[in-house]
MDAnalysis code that builds the backbone (N, CA, C; Angstrom):
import MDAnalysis as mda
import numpy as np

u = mda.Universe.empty(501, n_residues=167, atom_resindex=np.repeat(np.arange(167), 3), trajectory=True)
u.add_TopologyAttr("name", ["N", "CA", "C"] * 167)
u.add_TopologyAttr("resid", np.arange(1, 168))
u.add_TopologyAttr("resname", ["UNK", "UNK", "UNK", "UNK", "UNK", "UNK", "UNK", "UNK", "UNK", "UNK", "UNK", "UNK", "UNK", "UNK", "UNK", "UNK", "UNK", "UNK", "UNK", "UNK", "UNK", "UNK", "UNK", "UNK", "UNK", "UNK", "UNK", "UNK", "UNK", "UNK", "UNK", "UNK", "UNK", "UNK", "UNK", "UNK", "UNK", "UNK", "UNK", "UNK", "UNK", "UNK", "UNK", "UNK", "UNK", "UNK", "UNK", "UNK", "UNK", "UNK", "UNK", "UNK", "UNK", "UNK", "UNK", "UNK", "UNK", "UNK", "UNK", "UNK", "UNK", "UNK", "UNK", "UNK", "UNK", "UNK", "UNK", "UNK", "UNK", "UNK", "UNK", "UNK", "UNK", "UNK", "UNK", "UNK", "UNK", "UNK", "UNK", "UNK", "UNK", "UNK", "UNK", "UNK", "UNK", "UNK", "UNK", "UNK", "UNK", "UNK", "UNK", "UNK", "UNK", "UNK", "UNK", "UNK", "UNK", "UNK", "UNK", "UNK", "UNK", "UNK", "UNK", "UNK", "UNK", "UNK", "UNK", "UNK", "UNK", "UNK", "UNK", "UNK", "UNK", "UNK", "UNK", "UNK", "UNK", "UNK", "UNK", "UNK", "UNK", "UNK", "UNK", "UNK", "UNK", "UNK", "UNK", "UNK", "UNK", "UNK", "UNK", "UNK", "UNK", "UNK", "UNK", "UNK", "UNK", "UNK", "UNK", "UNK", "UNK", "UNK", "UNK", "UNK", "UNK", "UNK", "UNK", "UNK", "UNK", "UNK", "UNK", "UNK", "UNK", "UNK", "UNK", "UNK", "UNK", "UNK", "UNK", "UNK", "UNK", "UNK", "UNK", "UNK", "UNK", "UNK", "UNK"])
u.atoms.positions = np.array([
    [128.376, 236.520, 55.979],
    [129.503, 236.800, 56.799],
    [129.090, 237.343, 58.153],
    [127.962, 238.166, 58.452],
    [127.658, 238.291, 59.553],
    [127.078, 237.628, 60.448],
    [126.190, 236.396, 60.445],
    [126.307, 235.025, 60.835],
    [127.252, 234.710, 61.381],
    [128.456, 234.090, 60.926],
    [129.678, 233.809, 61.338],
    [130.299, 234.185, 62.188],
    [130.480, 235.735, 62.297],
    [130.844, 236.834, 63.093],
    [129.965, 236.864, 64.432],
    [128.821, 236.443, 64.669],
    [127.478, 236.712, 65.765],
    [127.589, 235.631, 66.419],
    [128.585, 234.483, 65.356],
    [128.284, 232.887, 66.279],
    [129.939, 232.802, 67.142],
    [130.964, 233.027, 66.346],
    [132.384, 233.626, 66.890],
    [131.940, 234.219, 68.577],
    [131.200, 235.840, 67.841],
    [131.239, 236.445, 69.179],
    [130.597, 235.866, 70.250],
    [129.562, 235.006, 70.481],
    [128.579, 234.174, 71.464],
    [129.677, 233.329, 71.460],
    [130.506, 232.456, 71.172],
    [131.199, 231.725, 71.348],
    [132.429, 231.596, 72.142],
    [133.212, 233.288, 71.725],
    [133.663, 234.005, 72.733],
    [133.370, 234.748, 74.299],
    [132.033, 235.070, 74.192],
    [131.453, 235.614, 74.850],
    [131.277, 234.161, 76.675],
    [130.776, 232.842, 76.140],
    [130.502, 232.269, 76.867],
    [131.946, 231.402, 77.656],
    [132.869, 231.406, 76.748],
    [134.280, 231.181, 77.379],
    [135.037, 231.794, 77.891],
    [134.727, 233.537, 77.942],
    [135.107, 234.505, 79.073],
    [134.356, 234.454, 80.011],
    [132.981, 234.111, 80.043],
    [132.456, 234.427, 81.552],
    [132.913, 233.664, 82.372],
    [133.295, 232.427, 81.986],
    [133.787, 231.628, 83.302],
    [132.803, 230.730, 83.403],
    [131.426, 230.982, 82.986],
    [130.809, 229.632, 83.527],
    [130.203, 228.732, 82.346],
    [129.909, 227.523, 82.604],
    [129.530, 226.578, 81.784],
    [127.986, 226.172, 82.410],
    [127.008, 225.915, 81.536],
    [125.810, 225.307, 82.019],
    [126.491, 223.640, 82.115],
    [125.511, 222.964, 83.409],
    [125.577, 222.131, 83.415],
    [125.081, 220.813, 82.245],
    [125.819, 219.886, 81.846],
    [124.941, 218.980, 80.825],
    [124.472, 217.505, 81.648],
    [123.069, 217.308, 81.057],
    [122.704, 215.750, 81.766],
    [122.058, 215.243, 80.915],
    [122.433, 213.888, 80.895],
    [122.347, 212.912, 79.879],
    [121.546, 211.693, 80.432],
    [120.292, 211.465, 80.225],
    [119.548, 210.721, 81.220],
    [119.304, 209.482, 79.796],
    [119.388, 208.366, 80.350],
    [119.181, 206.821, 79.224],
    [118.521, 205.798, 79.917],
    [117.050, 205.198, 79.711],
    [116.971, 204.746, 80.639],
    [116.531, 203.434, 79.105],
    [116.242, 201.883, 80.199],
    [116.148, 201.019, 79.175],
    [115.361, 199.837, 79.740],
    [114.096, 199.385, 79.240],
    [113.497, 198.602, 79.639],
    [113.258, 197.248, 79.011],
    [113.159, 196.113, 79.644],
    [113.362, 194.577, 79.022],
    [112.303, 194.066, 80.191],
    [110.809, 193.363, 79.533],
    [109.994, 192.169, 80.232],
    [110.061, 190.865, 78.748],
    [109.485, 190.156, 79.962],
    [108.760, 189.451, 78.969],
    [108.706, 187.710, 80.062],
    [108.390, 187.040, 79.653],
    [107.900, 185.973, 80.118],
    [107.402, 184.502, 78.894],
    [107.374, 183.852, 80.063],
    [107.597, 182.128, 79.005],
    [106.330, 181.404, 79.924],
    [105.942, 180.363, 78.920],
    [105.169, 179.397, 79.678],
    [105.198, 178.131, 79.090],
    [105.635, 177.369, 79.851],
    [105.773, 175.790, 79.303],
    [104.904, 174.312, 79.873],
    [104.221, 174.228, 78.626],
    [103.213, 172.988, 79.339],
    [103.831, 171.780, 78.855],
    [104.054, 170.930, 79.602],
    [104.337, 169.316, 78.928],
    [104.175, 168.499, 79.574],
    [103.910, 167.325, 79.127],
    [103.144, 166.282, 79.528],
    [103.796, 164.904, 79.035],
    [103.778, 163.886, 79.669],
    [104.268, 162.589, 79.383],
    [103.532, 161.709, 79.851],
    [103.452, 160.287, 79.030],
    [102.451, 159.359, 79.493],
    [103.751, 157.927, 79.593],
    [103.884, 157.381, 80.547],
    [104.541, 155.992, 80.411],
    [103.101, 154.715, 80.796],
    [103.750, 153.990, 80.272],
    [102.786, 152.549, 79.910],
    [103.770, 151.449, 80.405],
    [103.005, 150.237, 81.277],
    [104.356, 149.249, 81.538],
    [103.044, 148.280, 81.948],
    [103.361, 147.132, 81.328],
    [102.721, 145.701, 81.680],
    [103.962, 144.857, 82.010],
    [103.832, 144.495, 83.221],
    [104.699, 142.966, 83.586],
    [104.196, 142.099, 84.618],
    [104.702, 141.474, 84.695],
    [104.613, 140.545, 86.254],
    [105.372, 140.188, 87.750],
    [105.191, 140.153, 88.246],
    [105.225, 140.322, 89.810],
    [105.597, 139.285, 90.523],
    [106.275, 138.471, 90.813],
    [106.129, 137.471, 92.571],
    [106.678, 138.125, 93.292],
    [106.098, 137.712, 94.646],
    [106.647, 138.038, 96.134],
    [106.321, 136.708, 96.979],
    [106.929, 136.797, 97.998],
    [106.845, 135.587, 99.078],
    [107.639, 136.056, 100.255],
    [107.006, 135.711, 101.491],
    [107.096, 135.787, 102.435],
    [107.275, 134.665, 103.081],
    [107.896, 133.803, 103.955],
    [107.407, 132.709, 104.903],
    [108.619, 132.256, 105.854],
    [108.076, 131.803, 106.613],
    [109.000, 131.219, 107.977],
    [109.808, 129.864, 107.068],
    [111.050, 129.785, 107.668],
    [112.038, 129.019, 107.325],
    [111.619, 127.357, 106.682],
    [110.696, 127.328, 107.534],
    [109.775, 125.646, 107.747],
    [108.731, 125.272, 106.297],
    [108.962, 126.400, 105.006],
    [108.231, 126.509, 103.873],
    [109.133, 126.259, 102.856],
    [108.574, 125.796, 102.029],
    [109.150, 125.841, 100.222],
    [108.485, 127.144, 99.596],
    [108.863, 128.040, 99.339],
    [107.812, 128.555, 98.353],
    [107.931, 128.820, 96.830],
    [107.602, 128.655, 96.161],
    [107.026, 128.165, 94.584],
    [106.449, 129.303, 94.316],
    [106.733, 130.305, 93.427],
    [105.924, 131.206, 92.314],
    [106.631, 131.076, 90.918],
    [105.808, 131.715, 90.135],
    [106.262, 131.557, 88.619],
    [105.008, 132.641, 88.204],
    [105.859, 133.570, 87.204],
    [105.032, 134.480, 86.299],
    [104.993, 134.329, 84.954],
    [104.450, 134.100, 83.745],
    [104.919, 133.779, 82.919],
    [103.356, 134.800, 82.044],
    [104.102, 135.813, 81.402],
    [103.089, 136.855, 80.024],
    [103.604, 136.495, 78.908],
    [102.588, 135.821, 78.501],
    [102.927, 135.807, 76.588],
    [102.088, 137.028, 76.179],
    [102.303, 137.900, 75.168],
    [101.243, 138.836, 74.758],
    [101.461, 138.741, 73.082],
    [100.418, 138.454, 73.097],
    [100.249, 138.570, 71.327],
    [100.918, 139.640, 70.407],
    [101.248, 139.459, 69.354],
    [101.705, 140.087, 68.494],
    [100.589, 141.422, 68.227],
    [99.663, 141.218, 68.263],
    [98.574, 142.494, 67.842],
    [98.389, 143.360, 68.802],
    [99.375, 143.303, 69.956],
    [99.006, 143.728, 71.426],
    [100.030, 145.220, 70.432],
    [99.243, 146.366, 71.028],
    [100.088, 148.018, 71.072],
    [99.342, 148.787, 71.950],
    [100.853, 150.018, 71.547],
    [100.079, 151.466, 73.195],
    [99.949, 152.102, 71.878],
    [99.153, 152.945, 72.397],
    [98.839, 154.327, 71.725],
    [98.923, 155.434, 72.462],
    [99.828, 156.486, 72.137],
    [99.267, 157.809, 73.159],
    [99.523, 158.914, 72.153],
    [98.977, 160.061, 72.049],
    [98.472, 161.047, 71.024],
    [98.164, 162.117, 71.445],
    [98.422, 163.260, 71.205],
    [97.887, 164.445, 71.490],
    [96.954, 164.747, 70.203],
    [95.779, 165.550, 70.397],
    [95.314, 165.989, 69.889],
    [93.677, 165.012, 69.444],
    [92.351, 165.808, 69.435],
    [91.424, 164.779, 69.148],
    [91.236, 164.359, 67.829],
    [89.960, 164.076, 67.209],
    [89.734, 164.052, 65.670],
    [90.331, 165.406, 65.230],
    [89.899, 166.252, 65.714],
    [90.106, 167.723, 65.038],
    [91.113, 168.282, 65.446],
    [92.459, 167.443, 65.560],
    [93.713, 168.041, 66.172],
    [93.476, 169.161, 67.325],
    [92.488, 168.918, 68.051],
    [92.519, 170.212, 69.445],
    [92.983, 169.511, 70.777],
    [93.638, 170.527, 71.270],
    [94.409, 169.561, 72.460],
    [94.832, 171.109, 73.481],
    [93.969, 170.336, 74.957],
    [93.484, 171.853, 75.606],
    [94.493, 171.550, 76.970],
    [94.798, 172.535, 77.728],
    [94.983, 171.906, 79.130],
    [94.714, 173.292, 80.031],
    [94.190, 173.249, 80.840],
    [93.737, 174.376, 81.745],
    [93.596, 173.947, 82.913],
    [94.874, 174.962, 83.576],
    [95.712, 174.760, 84.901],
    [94.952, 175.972, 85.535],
    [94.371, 175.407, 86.840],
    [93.985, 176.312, 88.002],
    [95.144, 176.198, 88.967],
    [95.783, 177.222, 89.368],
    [96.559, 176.921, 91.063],
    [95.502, 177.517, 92.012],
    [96.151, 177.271, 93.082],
    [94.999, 177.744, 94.090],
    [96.230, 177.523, 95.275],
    [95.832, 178.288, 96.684],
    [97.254, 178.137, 97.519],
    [97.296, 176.627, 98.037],
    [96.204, 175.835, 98.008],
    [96.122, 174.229, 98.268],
    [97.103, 173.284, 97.300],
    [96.999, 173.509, 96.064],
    [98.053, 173.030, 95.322],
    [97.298, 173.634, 93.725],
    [97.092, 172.375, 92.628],
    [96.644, 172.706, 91.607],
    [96.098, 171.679, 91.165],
    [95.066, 172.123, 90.054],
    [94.052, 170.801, 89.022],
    [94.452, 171.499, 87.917],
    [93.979, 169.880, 87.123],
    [94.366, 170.394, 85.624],
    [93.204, 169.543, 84.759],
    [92.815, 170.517, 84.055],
    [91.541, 169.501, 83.238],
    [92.055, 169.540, 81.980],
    [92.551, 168.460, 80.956],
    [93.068, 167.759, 80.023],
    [91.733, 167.577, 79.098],
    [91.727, 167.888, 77.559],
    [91.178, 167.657, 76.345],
    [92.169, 166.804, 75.336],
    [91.811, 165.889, 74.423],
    [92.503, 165.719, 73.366],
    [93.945, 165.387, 73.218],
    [94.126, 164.673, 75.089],
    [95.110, 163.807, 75.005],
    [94.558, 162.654, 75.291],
    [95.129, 161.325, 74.429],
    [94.753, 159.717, 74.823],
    [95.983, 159.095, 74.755],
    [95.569, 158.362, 75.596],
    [96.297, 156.724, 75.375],
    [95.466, 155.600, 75.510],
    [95.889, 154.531, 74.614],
    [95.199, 153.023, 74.454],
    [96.404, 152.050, 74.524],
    [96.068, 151.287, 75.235],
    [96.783, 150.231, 75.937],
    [96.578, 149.196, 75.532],
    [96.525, 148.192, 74.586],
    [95.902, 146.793, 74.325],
    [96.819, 146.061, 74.136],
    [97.009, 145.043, 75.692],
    [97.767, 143.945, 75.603],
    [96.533, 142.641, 75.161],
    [96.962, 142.131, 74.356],
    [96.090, 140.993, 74.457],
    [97.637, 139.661, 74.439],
    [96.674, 138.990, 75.919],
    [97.557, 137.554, 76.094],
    [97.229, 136.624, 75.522],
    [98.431, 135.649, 75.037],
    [98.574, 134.816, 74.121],
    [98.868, 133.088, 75.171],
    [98.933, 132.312, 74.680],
    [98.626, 131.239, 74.851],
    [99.739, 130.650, 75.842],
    [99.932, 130.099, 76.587],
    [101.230, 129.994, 77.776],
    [101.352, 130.687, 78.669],
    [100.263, 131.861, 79.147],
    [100.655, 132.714, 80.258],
    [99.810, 131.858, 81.340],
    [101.064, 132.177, 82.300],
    [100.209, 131.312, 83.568],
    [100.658, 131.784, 84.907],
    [100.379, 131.939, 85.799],
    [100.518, 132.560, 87.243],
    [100.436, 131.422, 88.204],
    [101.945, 130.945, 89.058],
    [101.499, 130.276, 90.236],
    [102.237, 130.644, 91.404],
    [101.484, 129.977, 92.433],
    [102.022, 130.745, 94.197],
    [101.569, 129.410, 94.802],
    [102.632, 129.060, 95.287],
    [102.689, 128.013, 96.173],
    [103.654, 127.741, 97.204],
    [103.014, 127.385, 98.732],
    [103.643, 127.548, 99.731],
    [103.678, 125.709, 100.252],
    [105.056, 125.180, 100.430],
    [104.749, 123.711, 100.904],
    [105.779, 123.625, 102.007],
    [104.840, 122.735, 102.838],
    [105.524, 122.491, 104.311],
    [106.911, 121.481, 104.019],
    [107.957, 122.218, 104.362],
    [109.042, 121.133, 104.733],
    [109.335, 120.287, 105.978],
    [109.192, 118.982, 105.492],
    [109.209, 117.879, 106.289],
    [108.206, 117.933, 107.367],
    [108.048, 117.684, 108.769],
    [107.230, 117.944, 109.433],
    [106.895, 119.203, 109.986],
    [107.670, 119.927, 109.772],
    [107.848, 121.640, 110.188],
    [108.269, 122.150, 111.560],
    [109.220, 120.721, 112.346],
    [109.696, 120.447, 113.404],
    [108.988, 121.145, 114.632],
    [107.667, 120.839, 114.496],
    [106.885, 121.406, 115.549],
    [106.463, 122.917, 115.578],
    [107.146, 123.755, 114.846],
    [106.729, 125.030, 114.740],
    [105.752, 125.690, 113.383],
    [105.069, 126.958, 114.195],
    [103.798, 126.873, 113.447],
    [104.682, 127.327, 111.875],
    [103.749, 126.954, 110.986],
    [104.164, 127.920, 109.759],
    [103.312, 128.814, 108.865],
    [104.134, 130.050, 108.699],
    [103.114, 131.130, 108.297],
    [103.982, 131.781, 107.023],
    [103.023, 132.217, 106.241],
    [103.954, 132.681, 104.593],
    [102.474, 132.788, 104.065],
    [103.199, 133.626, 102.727],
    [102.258, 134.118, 101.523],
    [102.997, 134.146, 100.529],
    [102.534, 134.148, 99.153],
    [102.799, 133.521, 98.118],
    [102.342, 134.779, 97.295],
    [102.354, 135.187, 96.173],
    [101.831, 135.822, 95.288],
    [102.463, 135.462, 93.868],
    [102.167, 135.753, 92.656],
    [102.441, 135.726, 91.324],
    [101.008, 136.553, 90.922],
    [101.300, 137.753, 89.919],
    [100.508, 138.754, 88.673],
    [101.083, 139.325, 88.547],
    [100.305, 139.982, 87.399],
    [100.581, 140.470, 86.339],
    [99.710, 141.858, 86.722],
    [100.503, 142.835, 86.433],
    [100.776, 144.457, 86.684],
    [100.358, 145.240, 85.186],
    [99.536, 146.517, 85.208],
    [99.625, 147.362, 84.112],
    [99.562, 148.428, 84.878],
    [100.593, 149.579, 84.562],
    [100.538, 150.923, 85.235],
    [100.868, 151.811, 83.952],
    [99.695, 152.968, 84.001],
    [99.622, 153.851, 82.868],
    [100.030, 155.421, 84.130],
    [101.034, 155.952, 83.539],
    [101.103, 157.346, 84.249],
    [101.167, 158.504, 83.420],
    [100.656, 159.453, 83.687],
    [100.652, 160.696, 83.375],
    [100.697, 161.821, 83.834],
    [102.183, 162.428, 83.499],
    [102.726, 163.619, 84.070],
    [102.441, 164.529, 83.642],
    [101.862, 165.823, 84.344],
    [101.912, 167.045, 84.068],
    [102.746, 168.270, 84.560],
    [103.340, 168.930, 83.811],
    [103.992, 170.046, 84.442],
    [103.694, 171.281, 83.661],
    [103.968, 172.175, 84.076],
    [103.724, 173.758, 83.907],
    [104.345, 174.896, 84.629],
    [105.056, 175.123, 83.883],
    [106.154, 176.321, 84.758],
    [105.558, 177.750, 83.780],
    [105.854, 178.731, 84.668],
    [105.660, 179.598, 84.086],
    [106.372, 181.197, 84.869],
    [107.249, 181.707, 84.054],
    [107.586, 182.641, 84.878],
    [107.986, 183.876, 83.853],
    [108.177, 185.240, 84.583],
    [107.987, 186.272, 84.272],
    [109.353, 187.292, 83.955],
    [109.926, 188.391, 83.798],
    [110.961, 189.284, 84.025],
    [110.416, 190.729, 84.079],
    [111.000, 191.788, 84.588],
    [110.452, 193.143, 83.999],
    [112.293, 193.622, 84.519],
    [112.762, 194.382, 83.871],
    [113.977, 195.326, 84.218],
    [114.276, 196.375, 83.437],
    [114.742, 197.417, 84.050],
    [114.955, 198.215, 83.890],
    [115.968, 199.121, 84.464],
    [117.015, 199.614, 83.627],
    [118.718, 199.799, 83.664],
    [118.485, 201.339, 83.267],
    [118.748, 202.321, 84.275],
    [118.941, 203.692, 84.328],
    [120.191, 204.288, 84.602],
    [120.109, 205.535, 83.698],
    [122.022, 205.700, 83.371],
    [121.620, 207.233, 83.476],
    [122.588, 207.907, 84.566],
    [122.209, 209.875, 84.257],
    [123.787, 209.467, 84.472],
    [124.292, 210.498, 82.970],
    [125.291, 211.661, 83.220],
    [125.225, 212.918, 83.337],
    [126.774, 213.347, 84.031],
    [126.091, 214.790, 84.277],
    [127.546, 215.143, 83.957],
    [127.592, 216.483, 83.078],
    [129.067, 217.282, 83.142],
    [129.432, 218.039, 83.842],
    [130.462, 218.666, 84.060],
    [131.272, 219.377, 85.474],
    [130.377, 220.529, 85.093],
    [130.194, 221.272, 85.876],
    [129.713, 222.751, 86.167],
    [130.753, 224.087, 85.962],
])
């Protein structure tokens, strides 16, 4: 009972003087973290091509024609025999290199019997006196590309909170 009585009187005691200590309530809260994303794509494309150019006074004649065998395939794969597959990106303020492990691609068209390429330019009629000039083309194209990208970016924040009670 005298406990009780000692905490009463301090209790009383600090609501007659009139004053209150101040209270502050400080919370502060921190969030980083960061991502990095490597990926890579390979496209593969075999076809064929004409173009021609020539003054009015020409015929011009092309024809492209790809047969590709049935046994013809792409291959592209990450990873070597031993599934390891590396990529290590330097930047530098010039731009960036990237040296690649244990990615491939294989390309094997093999052509089959009927493919044939022609370009031919022929004078019409006498070419009424004017000179004649042209070019001809017909082939066959393989373009293998490979994209690299790599982003990589960061966060750090931090959210600070003070309360304070009346005085």
């Amino acid at each position: 009972m005298l406990r009780k009585t000692t905490l009463i009187i301090s209790v009383l005691l600090s609501l007659a003087s009139g004053k209150s200590m101040a209270q502050v309530l400080e919370r502060a809260s921190t969030n980083s973290g960061s991502s990095s994303v490597f990926s890579y794509s390979i496209t593969s494309a075999y076809g064929v091509n004409t173009s021609a150019d020539a003054t009015a006074n020409l015929i011009v004649d092309t024809e492209a024609v790809l047969n590709l065998k049935e046994d013809s395939y792409i291959t592209n794969k990450a990873g070597d025999v031993g599934g390891d597959t590396s990529a290590v990106i330097t930047t530098t303020p010039n731009g960036s290199t990237v040296s690649l492990t244990g990615i491939t691609a294989e390309n094997n068209y093999l052509i089959d019997e009927g493919t044939s390429f022609k370009a031919a330019l022929i004078t019409r009629g006498d070419g009424d006196g004017q000179p004649s000039k042209g070019s001809a083309q017909a082939s066959a194209s393989h373009t293998m590309t490979l994209a690299v990208t790599n982003n990589q970016s960061s966060f750090y924040n931090t959210l600070r909170e003070i309360f304070e009670g009346a005085e």
